[in-house]
N, C-alpha and C positions, 0 to 999 in steps of 0.2 A: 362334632367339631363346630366351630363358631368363629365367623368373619367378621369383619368390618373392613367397608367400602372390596373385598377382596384379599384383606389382608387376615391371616390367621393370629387369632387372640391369644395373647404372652403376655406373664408377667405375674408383680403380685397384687395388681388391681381389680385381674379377674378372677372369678373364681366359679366353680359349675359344681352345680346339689343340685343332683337327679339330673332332671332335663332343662331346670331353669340356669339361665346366665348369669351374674352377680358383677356388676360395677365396683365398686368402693372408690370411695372419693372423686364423683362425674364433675369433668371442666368440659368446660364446649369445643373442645379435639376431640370428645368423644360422640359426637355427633356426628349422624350418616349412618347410612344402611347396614344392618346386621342380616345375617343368615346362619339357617341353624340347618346343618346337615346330618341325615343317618340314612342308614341302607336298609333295605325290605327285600327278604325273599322268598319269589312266589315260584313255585313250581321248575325248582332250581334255578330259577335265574336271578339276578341280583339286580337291586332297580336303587337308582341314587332318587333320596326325597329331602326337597329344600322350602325352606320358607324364608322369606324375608321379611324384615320389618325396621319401619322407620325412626332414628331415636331421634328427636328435636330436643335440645338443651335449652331453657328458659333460664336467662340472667336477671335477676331481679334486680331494680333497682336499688343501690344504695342505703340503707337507714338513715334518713334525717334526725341531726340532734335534737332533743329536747326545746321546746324554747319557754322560757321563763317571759309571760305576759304581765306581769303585777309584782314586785313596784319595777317601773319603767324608769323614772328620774335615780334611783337610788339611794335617796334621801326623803326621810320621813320628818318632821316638825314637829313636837310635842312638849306641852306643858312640864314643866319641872315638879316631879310627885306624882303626874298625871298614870295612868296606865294604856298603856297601847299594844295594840293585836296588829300584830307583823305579816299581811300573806303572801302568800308565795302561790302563785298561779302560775301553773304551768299547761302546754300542752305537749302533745307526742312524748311524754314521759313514761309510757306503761313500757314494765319492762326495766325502767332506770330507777335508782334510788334516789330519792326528794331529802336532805336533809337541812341542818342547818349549821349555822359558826357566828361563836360570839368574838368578837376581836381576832377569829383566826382561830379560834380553840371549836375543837366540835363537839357541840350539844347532847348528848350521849343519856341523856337522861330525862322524864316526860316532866318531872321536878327539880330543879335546882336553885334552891335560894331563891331569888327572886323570879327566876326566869323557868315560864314554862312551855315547852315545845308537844304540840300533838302532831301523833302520827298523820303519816298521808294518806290520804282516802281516795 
């Protein structure tokens, strides 16, 4: 059997394989003292054996979004005929997808007509 703070563990969050305890899905009400109880016996007699153990739940902060460092004004300048290379800096993006959009349409291809988009590195 298996407590918290005193209280006998129910439900379908817990679950027990062999002598280990099994959470599923830990929020921090699961947090505080656990005790694993079974019995021993010696020479006919019967001896209660408990362990406890402490569970501390760590919340992690938040994930910060992405931020896009380059271009900052949103507006680029260039010669009529001219060719220009567009970049897109970003940081705290691993993990998110970097793509692009031409008037609102997305870029879906590393060649189109005139417009060419490389992958993100």
């Amino acid at each position: 059997m298996c407590y918290q703070d005193c209280q006998l563990l129910e439900g379908r969050r817990f679950a027990f394989l062999n002598s280990d305890l099994i959470i599923f899905n830990v929020t921090v009400h699961d947090q505080g003292n656990y005790t694993c109880e079974t019995m021993y016996t010696y020479n006919g007699k019967q001896y209660n054996i408990s362990r406890d153990v402490s569970l501390t739940v760590e919340v992690s902060p938040p994930k910060r979004p992405p931020e896009i460092s380059y271009p900052r004004n949103n507006s680029i300048e260039v010669e009529l005929g001219s060719q220009v290379t567009v970049d897109c800096n970003t940081t705290g993006a691993d993990g998110y997808e970097v793509f692009w959009t031409g008037n609102g349409v997305y870029i879906d291809v590393l060649y189109m007509s005139r417009i060419f988009a490389s992958p993100y590195e």
